[in-house]
C-alpha positions as CSV (number, residue, x, y, z in Angstrom):
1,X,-12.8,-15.8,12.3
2,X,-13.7,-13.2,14.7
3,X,-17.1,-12.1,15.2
4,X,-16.4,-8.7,15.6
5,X,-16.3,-6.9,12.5
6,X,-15.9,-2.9,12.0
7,X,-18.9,-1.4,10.0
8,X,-17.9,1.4,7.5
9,X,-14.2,0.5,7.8
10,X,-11.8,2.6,5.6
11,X,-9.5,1.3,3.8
12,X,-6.0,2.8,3.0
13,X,-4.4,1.0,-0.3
14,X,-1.1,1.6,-1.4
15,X,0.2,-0.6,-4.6
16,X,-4.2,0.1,-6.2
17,X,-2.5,0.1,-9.7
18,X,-1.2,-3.8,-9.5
19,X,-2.7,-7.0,-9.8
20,X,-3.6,-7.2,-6.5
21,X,-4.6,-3.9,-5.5
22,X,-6.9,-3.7,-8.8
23,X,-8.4,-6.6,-7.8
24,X,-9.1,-5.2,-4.6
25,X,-11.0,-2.3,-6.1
26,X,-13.2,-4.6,-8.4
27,X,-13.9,-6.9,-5.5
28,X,-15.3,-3.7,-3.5
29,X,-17.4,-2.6,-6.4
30,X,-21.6,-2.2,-4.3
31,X,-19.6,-3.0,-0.6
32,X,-21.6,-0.7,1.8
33,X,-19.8,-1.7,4.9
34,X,-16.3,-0.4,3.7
35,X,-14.9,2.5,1.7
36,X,-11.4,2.4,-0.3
37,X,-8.9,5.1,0.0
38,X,-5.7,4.7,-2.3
39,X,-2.4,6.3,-2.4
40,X,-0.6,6.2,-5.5
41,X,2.0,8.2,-7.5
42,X,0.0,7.9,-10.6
43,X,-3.5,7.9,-12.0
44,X,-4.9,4.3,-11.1
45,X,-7.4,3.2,-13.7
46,X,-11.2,2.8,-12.3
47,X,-13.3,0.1,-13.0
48,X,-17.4,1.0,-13.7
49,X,-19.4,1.5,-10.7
50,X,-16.1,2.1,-8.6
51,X,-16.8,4.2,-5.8
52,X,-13.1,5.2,-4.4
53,X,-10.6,8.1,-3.3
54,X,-7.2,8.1,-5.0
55,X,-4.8,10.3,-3.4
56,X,-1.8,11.1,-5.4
57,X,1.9,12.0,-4.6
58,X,5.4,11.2,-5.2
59,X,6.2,8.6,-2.1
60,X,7.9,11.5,-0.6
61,X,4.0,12.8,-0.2
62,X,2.8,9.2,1.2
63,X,2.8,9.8,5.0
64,X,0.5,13.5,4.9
65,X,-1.5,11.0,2.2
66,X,-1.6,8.2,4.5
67,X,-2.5,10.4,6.8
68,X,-5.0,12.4,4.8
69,X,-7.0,8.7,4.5
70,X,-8.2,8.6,8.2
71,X,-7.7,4.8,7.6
72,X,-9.1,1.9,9.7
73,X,-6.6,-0.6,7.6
74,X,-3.6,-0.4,5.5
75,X,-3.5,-2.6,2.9
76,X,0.1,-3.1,1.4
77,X,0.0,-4.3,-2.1
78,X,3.1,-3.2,-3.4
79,X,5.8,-4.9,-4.9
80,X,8.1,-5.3,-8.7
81,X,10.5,-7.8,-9.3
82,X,14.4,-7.1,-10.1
83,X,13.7,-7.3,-13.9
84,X,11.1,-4.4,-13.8
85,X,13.3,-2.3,-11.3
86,X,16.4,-2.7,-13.1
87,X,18.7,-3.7,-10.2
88,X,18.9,-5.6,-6.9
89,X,18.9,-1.8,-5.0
90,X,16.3,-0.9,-7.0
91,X,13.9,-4.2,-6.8
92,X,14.7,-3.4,-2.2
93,X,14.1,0.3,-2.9
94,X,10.2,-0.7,-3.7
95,X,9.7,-4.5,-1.9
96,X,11.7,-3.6,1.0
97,X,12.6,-0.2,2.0
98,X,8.9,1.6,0.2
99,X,7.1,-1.4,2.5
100,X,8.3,-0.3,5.8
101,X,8.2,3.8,5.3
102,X,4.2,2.9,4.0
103,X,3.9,1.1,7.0
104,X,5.6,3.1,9.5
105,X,3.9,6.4,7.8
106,X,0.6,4.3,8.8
107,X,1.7,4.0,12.4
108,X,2.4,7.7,12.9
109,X,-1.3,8.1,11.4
110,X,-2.6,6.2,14.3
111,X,-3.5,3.1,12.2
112,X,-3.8,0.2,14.1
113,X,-4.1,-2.6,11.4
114,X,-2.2,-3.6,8.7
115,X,-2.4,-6.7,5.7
116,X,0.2,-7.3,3.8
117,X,0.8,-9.2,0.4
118,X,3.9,-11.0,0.7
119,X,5.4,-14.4,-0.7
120,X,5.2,-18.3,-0.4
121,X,8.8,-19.1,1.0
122,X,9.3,-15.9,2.2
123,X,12.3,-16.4,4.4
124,X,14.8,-13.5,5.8
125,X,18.0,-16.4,5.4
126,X,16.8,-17.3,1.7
127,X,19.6,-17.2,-0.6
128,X,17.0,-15.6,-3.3
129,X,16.7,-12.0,-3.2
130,X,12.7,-11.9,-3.4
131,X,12.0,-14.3,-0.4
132,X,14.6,-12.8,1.1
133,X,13.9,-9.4,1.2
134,X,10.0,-10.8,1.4
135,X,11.3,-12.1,5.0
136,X,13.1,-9.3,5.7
137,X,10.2,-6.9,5.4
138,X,8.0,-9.3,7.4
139,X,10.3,-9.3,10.6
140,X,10.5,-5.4,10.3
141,X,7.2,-5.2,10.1
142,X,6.6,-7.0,13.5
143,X,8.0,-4.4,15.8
144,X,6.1,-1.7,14.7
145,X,3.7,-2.0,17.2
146,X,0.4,-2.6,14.6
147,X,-2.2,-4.1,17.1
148,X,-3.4,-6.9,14.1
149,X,-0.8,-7.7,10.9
150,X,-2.2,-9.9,8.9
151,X,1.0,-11.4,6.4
152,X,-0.4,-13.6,3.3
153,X,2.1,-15.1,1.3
154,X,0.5,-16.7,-2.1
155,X,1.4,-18.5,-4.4
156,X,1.5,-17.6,-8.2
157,X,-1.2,-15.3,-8.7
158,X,-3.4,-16.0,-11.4
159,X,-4.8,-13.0,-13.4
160,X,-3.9,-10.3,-16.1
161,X,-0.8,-7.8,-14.8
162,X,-0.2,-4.1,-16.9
163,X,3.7,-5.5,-17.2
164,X,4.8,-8.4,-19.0
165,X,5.9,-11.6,-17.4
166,X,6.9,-14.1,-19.4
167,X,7.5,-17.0,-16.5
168,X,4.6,-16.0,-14.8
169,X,2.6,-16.5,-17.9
170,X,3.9,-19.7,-19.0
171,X,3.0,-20.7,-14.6
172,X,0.0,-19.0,-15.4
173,X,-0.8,-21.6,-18.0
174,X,0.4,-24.7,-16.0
175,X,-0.6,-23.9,-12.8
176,X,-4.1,-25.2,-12.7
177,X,-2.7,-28.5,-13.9
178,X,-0.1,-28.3,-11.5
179,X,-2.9,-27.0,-8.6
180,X,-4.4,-30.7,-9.2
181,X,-1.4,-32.8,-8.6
182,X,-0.4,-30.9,-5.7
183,X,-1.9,-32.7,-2.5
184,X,0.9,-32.8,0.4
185,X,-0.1,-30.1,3.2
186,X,3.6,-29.1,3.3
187,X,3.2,-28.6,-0.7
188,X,-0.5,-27.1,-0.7
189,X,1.0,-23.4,-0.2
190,X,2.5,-23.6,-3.4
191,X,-0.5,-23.5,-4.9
192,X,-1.1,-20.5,-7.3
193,X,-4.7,-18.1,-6.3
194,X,-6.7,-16.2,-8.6
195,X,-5.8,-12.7,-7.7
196,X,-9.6,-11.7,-7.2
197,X,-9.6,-14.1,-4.6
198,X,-6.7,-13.0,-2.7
199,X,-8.7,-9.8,-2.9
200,X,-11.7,-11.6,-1.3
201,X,-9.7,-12.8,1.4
202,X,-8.0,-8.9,2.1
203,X,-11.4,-7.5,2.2
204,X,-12.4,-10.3,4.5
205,X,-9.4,-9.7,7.3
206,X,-9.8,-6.2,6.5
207,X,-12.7,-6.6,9.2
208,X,-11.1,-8.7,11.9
209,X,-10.5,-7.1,14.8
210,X,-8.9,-9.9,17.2
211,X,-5.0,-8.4,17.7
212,X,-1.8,-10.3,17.0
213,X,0.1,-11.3,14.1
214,X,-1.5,-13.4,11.4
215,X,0.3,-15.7,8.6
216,X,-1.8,-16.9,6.1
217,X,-0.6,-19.7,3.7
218,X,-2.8,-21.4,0.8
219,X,-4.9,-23.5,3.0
220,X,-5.6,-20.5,6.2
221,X,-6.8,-18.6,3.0
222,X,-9.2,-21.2,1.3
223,X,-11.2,-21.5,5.1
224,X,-10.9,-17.7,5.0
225,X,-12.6,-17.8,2.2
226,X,-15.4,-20.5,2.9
227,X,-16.4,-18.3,6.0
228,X,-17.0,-15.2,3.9
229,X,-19.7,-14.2,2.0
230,X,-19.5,-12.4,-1.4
């Protein structure tokens, strides 16, 4: 990890009402050395003792919003699935398309760095709309010109979403279990993460400074996480 790290970085979340991006506010809950600034199209509930902007607009809004956040980083938590959307143009209209107009609207704010929550498998040729359009977003995202794109692709995340899921609470369930049993390295990024500590790990790159492009898999986040301090 670089030893460079930006004090009193702002923060620019877009997806704060999901898993993730909840996570992500709980986690900065007493952080001095960083301030959170969402965009959302909807009041985003606020844990006690959160100290946070939420700016709200219809997406159409998101780049003056974006803007409005003076942000050091953009943190991209968004994403559904094609249940919740309703269709396979709707599901892309959010995990694809939504993605890259966030993140272009970033560049055009003069925001340099950018982490973004993707998938395990992601893969642009995947037969399987979510890794590929997951792949797809990835690759697009690469010539935009960010100076530092940090890309994580978890596994199942572990913790308590607003919508139902009923495969991902049944993996939910198994996963620990299946956590244990998994030891191959080419295997090991399968493993499911507790989404508080893919939180950990955001905050963590969110003050790296070193440029280029970044994948993280199971294991880059576990050392990640042994070199930060929480």
């Amino acid at each position: 990890m670089s030893d460079t790290i930006a004090a009193g970085r702002r923060i620019c979340l877009v997806g704060a009402s999901g898993l993730v991006g909840s996570a992500v506010i709980e986690e900065s809950i007493g952080r001095t050395d960083l301030r959170i600034i969402g965009v959302a199209r909807r009041e985003v509930p606020l844990p006690k003792g959160a100290r946070l902007e939420i700016l709200l607009g219809d997406t159409a809004e998101w780049p003056v919003l974006i803007e409005a956040a003076h942000a050091d980083v953009l943190v991209c938590a968004l994403g559904t699935t094609r249940k919740a959307a309703g269709s396979d143009e709707a599901f892309r209209a959010v995990d694809h398309d939504l993605v890259l107009e966030t993140a272009r609207a970033a560049r055009l704010a003069g925001i340099e760095r950018m982490i973004l929550v993707s998938s395990v498998g992601a893969d642009p040729e995947s037969g399987n709309l979510y890794l590929r359009t997951k792949g797809e977003v990835e690759n697009a995202l690469g010539g935009l010109g960010f100076a530092r794109l940090d890309i994580l692709r978890p596994g199942l995340l572990r913790g308590k979403r607003e919508e139902d899921r009923p495969l991902e609470r049944v993996g939910q369930v198994v996963a620990p279990l299946a956590d244990i049993l998994v030891f191959h390295a080419r295997l090991r990024r399968f493993r499911s993460i507790a989404a508080v500590r893919l939180a950990q790990v955001i905050l963590t790159l969110s003050g790296e400074t070193a440029s280029g492009r970044f994948i993280h898999e199971h294991d880059s986040m576990v050392e990640i996480l042994r070199g930060a301090r929480f």
